[in-house]
Structures are given as structure tokens and as C-alpha cells.
C-alpha angles and dihedrals in degrees: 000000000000096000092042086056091060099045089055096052088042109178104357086070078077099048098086094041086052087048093051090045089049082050103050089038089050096046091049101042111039097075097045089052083052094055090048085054109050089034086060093055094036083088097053089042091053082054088064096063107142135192081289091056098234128092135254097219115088119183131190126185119231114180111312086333126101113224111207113193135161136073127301117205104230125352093256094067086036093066093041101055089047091048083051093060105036082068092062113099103211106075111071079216140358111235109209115215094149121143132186137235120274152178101253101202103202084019095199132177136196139188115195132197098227087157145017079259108017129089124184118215119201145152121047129334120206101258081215087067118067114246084232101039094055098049082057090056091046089046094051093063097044122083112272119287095019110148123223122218103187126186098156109138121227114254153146136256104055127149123264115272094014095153095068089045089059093045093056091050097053085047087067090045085077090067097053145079130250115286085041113145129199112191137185121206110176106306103331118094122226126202133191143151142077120300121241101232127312110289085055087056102047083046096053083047087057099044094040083057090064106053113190106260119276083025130101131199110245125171109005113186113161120156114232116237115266113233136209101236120017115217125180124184147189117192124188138184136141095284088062129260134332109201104212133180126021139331114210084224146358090263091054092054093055095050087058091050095056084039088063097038084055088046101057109023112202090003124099135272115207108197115211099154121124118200111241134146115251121095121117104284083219094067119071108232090210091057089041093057085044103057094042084057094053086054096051093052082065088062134073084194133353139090132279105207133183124179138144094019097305131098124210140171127209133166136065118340123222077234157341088267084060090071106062091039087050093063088034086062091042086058100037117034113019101132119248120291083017101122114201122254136183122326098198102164130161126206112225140181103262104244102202095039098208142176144147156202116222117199117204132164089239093047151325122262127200112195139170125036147327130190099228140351093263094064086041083056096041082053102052090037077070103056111028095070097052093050116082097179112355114098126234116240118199111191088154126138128213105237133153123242105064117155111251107271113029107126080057097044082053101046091047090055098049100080086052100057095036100065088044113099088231123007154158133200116200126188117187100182104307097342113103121199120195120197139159152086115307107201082215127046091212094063093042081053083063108048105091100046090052087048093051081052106045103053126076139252112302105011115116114221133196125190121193094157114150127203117237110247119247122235110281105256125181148192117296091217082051100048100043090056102055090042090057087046076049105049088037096060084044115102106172114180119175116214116272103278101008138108093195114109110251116231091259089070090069105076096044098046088050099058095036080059094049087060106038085055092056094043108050087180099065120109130195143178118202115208113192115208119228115232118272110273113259115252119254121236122244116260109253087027088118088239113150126241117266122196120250107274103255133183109259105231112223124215094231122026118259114277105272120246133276142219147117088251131064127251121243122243106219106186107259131230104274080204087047092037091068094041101053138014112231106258119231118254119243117220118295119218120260121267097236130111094251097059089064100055085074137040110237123238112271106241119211110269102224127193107240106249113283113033114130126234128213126261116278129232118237106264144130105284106243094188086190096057092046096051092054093052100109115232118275093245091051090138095047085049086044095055097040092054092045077046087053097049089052095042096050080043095065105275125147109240090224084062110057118040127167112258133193120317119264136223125266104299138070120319130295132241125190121183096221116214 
């Protein structure tokens, strides 16, 4: 029956038995015929060693095919490597994948986590750099056993030192996900990606802080770690604030901790957050930070905690009045998604026992505690009748506690802060502290001895109050003096044709301003110099006829000139006056440094609307000719823009007035009685 069977199925009895012989053949074989292959081309790959040592030509054996990759220096070696190993007889055919060398312009690079062991290189590789050498270098950086799969070309135009920079970026690698990507452009380093858990992300903030050098951080978008429970904290005691638990981001973060410096002024902030995913996408962080800030403000020391979705304070209360507005706040303001906890809140004696009277220019502010409306009364009794614009602003509690005598140690005080320019009274049980800005130095002289005086028995006082300084004034002798050594070494000359101040004024006019600041009694006329008349051509030289210079009249009037400061308004000439219109200004450059590292541009000088112009000769027009001929009141254009520097400088317009024109040269200062 056996044999029956196999005479029925005839030839495809043998097909599984040929199937099982191809496999085993094949799996013997092909890598033997590989490592022919490649064998056969190692010789023509050694031949492409460059500077690096190492070849360009890489080959990799498919099948019975020779695959040739990498990057040939110029076309010319490129053909001759693949004619090389087309001769060999080996391949059945030489697949060409060879590239050349190019300027990558950006040259950028990337490595990219597509595996727990697995790293993708792509973009451009420095072709100074060995293709070996720098995945060493790569590898080195990564955690052990990591593979490489590199497809980065060979090319020109990387960054010094481009290898460290890929290095610390595959070191960072090792903190993210999979899907995490670490690029170079240039010379700016870009990060994305989702951190592994926290201590990877804090890490990647500390090493992100430290660039290699020549390098500079650029996008940085790495997704903070999600944890299980979400806890946020705001602890407060007598030393200042302690900030616990997570932050959904690193902004976040940030707004607590400004949260916490506005919170305890002068006092400490430990930060212990650590910045994690996880909170109910429902709640605003912002809003939540906010309103735990708002509890804490009701407590001397204690916790604000806020976990699982619920958010509770516990611990010692500024006073008995911070109970009931604690749970007020817990009702009425909690932010949405925010469920209520414990209010576990205890009323204590203050100790210390504190308040204060700030003194600004805009108000006066009156913070901390008082023991009972009469000694809030006697305080702003004080201070009410003494104020003629500024508000009075009450942010005081009602506590118990308070030293014998305070509403008299405050009252006594009042009159003191008030009639400082900036102030502050502080009062830390019964120590009082007196600082601030006097407007006279007689009266900061004072201050100590009144305050010694005013406050009762018992009570300990301290004054540190300064007087402002008055503007530095000198002797007119004096000043008059050093203005005219300073006037005699000056030589300003405006450019042929232009009324802008040439980078040369600067200096000069600086330190003219300086002085004229310092000596209100200084006077000083500035006289501007028209430009030397052009010489007229012989007659018979064969020189054509020009036309006789005129103002060109404008349509509008020239933009009138800018600047913090006002112009000054010198009488004018009542015969000048007729002849001629003043001319508008046209802006004067800034008084700063950095305008006097560059000369400004020259604008076009244009004649206001109106004026006349004398009658022309018959000649042939030269529009060219006609636009460089300089306006007729040059030198009155030329004084007011050196007035407007000085002005804009500081000067007082009553200081500083136009005076006469001067003759051809630079300009003309003259020290006025």
C-alpha cells in the first residue's frame, strides 16, 4: 500500500525532502558565499584610507550582490573604486550606494533612541573624524551594550570640537524614552524627548546648565516623568518656607518659588520640588499654587498639603480671626477639581509680636497686628493728619499678645516716617527699627535722638535713616574756567553740506553737558559756520555755465525735531527774520555711548515751503549739481542740532541759546555773562 501511495502522488513525494536539502544548502552556504564576497572587496576598501586611517568604502555582502556605501572624495576616485570592484568575479553585481563629500551648510547631526539598546545615527558626520573613531566616542557615552545603527554621511563644514558635542548629547540619550532625540546644528544643541523617571530629568536640567564650550543650548523639549501620586507642599515656620512634593513643569516650579520669596520677605525658601506629570488635568497648577499660598498666609507655622486631589492646613494660626477665614477660603475659593481637607488650625499667642509702617511716595501702608480697634485708630490718628495726597492703606489684623505700650510707641513713630521721603517702622515685640530716605541731612542727623525720645519706657529703638544727596553744584569761577579749556582743545567740523553731528562732536558735547549740569550758572551761545564759498571758474576756460545755487523749496516742511527734552527759543534777528524763514531741525542723534561707535546716516537738508529763490542764468539744468548745493541757512540748521544734543544731554534750555553765525571752521562757542 506503501508503494501504491507513492506511485499515486508521483513527483510531489520529493518536493519536501528538496525543500529541506535548498534550506540546509542555503544555510550553509550563504554565509560562506558572504564572506567570499566581502573577502574579495576587503582589498579595494583597505586602498581608500584617508588622513583618519580608516576608508571610506564601506561593503556589505546580500545574497550573491556586493553592496558598496560611504562617501568618495571627488567623482574621479568614486568611479574608480566601483570599476575596481566590478572586475572582481565574485559578486554577481555591484550595488552602488556611494556618496561624495560634501559642505553641509547647516551641517546638523542627530542620534536618536529608537530602543532600550538601540541608538540611530543620522544627518552629517565631520569627514575629519573617522566614521569608527566617532561611534567610539558615541558609544562611550552611551550605557553599556547599547548598538549603534549609523547612517550619518561623511561631510564638510562641522563645528570645532563636534565630536564632544555628540558625545554629550548621547550621554543624555541614557535619561530618555524611547523616541528621545538629541541634534547638533551648527553649534546650538537641541533636546527632546520624555524623561525616564525623575531623577533622569533633574539630571538632564543639571547637565543642560553646562553646554560644552563653543556650544549653546537651543529647543529643549523634554517631557517631564508622570507619577503615581501627585503631592504639592508648603511648609512654614519662623526660619521662612520649605516647597515639598511635585511641579507639573518647570514653570510651574518657578511661579511657586516666587510664590514663596513674596510670602516670606527677607526670610528663606528651601526648594525641594521636583518637577513630574501627574496632577488632574482638570485643576490649574497656577491657581492651585495660588490658593495654597493664600492658606499659608493664615499661619505663623504649619503645612499646606495637597495630595490626591485634596488640599488641607494644619499647624499654628497669626490669630484667632485666621480660623474662620481659613475655612472661609476652603468653601469659597478652592479652584476647580480642588476637593477641601482638614482645617486644623490652632490660635496662639504671636511671639514675636510684629507690625509696620511703610512710607512710599505713592501711599502709606500699615501691616502686621494690633491688639484692638482703639490702638488701630490711635495709629492712623498719627498719621492722617500729616498726609495731604498719599492714601492710607490698613492691611492690619486683630491678635493678642501685643507688648504694653504699642499703640504709644506707634504713634510716637508716625510723625517720623511720615516726613522721610521712603521709610519703614518695625516693631518685633518691643524693639523698634527706623529706616528710610530723609530729603535733608539735618533732619536724618536728628532722627535718632527724637526716636530715643519719643518712645516709652522700656521699648528699645534703632534709627539708620540716610539723606538723599543734592545735585553736585560748583563754583561759577570754576566752572567757567574748565568750560572755556574745554571749548579752546575742541575743533567741530560738520561734513561739507550737512547739518548731522559727526562722531567727533560726541565727546565734546558730553562732557560740555556734564558740566553745565553741575554749574547752573553757566551760560553758553553756540554759533554754527557756513561752508567755504566754491570757487568760481576763468572765464575762456571752456567751463560750462552752472546755475546760481538756489534753495530747493519743499512741498511740506521738514519733520520737526525729536527728543525727551525742549528746544530752546533764542530771539531772532528781526533783519534775519524777513530774509529768511527758520528752518525746521531735523532730529538730532541720542546722547548715549553707543551712538558714538557709528556715524549716523546724513538726512537731506530741505528749504520749509515758501522761501524764493533768485533768478537763474540760462544754462543747460545739471539736477545733480543743484541737489548737492547746501541751503542757504546751513549754519542756523548746523547750531540748533549741536542745541538739541545738549538739550537731549541734560542741559537747561535757559542755558544754552544760537548765537550769531560764524565764519567758514569749525563751530563756535562763547561763555555768556
Amino acid at each position: 500500500m506503501f508503494a501504491q501511495g507513492l506511485r499515486s502522488a508521483g513527483w510531489l513525494a520529493g518536493l519536501p525532502a528538496l525543500a529541506l536539502i535548498w534550506a540546509s544548502a542555503t544555510l550553509y552556504a550563504a554565509p560562506q558565499i558572504a564572506e567570499t564576497l566581502e573577502a574579495a572587496g576587503a582589498r579595494v576598501a583597505a586602498g581608500t584610507a584617508t588622513a583618519t586611517g580608516e576608508p571610506w568604502l564601506r561593503l556589505e555582502a546580500r545574497g550573491r550582490d556586493l553592496a558598496a556605501e560611504g562617501e568618495a572624495p571627488d567623482v574621479g576616485e568614486r568611479e574608480t573604486v566601483l570599476a575596481k570592484l566590478a572586475a572582481l568575479e565574485g559578486p554577481r553585481r555591484i550595488v552602488s550606494e556611494v556618496g561624495l563629500v560634501e559642505t553641509a551648510t547647516p551641517f546638523q547631526w542627530a542620534a536618536i533612541r529608537t530602543g532600550t539598546a538601540r541608538v540611530a545615527l543620522e544627518g552629517s558626520r565631520p569627514v575629519e573624524i573617522g566614521r569608527r573613531a566617532l561611534e567610539a566616542r558615541i558609544t562611550g557615552a552611551l550605557a553599556p551594550g547599547t548598538y549603534l545603527d549609523d547612517t550619518a554621511r561623511a561631510a564638510r563644514g562641522a563645528p570645532p570640537d563636534f565630536a564632544s558635542a555628540a558625545a554629550f548629547l548621547a550621554a543624555r540619550l541614557s535619561g530618555l524614552a524611547k523616541g528621545g532625540r538629541a541634534a547638533v546644528s551648527d553649534t546650538v544643541l537641541n533636546l527632546s524627548g520624555e524623561a525616564l523617571d525623575v531623577p533622569a530629568y533633574e539630571a538632564l536640567r543639571s547637565a543642560l546648565a553646562n553646554p560644552p564650550a563653543g556650544f549653546s543650548i537651543g529647543r529643549i523639549e523634554i517631557v517631564p516623568p508622570a507619577v503615581a501620586q501627585f503631592r504639592f507642599a508648603v511648609e512654614k515656620s519662623a526660619r521662612g518656607i520649605v516647597l515639598d512634593g511635585f511641579a507639573p513643569s518647570a514653570a510651574d516650579r518657578e511661579a511657586a518659588l516666587r510664590a514663596a520669596a513674596e510670602a516670606v520677605p527677607g526670610g528663606t525658601v528651601q526648594d525641594r520640588l521636583l518637577t513630574a506629570r501627574g496632577l488632574d488635568p482638570a485643576i490649574d497648577p497656577k491657581a492651585l499654587i495660588g490658593f495654597a499660598f493664600k492658606l499659608a498666609e493664615l499661619i505663623q507655622a504649619g503645612t499646606v498639603t495637597f495630595a490626591e486631589d485634596t488640599i488641607a492646613v494644619t499647624g499654628d494660626a497669626i490669630d484667632a480671626q485666621a480660623i474662620p477665614d481659613a475655612a472661609a477660603l476652603m468653601r469659597e475659593a478652592r479652584p476647580a477639581g480642588v476637593k477641601a481637607g482638614r482645617v486644623a488650625l490652632a490660635a496662639r499667642p504671636l511671639s514675636p509680636y510684629r507690625v509696620a509702617i511703610r512710607r512710599t511716595p505713592e501711599a502709606v501702608t500699615l501691616t502686621g497686628h494690633l491688639p484692638d480697634d482703639a490702638t488701630r485708630e490711635r495709629v492712623l490718628a498719627a498719621l492722617r493728619p500729616r498726609l495731604f495726597r498719599e492714601p492710607v492703606v490698613d492691611r492690619t489684623r486683630l491678635a493678642d499678645g501685643a507688648p504694653p505700650d504699642l499703640g504709644t510707641a506707634l504713634a510716637a513713630a508716625a510723625p517720623l516716617v511720615v516726613n522721610l521721603a521712603i521709610g519703614e517702622v518695625t516693631v518685633s515685640d518691643r524693639a523698634l527699627t527706623l529706616t528710610g530716605e530723609s530729603l535733608y541731612r539735618e533732619a536724618a542727623a536728628r532722627l535718632p535722638d527724637r526716636l530715643a525720645e519719643a518712645l516709652p519706657a522700656g521699648w528699645t529703638g534703632q534709627a539708620a535713616v540716610s539723606a538723599r544727596q543734592p545735585a553736585e553744584t560748583r563754583d561759577p569761577a570754576a566752572c567757567r574756567a574748565e568750560a572755556a579749556a574745554t571749548l579752546d582743545r575742541a575743533s567741530l567740523r560738520f561734513p561739507a553740506g550737512s547739518a548731522t553731528l559727526a562722531p567727533t562732536f560726541y565727546p565734546v558735547l558730553d562732557a560740555l553737558a556734564a558740566l553745565a549740569k553741575a554749574c547752573p550758572t553757566l551760560r553758553i551761545a553756540v554759533s554754527a559756520p557756513a561752508d567755504p564759498a566754491k570757487p568760481k571758474p576763468a572765464p575762456g576756460e571752456g567751463a560750462a555755465p552752472t546755475e546760481t545755487p538756489t534753495a530747493m523749496a519743499a512741498p511740506h516742511e521738514a519733520p520737526a525735531a525729536t527728543g525727551s527734552a525742549p528746544k530752546p527759543n533764542p530771539k531772532p534777528d528781526p533783519q534775519e527774520s524777513s530774509a529768511k524763514p527758520a528752518a525746521k531741525l531735523p532730529p538730532a542723534p541720542e546722547p548715549h555711548a553707543a551712538a558714538k561707535k557709528a556715524e549716523p546716516a546724513k538726512p537731506a537738508a530741505a528749504k520749509p515751503a515758501g522761501t524764493k529763490t533768485p533768478p537763474t542764468q540760462k544754462a543747460e539744468k545739471k539736477p545733480k549739481e543743484a541737489a548737492d548745493d547746501p541751503p542757504l541757512d546751513l549754519p542756523r540748521l548746523r547750531a540748533q542740532a549741536v542745541i538739541e544734543y545738549l538739550l537731549q544731554a541734560g542741559v537747561r534750555p535757559d542755558q544754552v541759546s544760537a548765537g550769531p553765525d560764524a565764519p567758514a571752521g569749525p563751530v563756535a562757542f562763547a561763555l555768556l555773562p
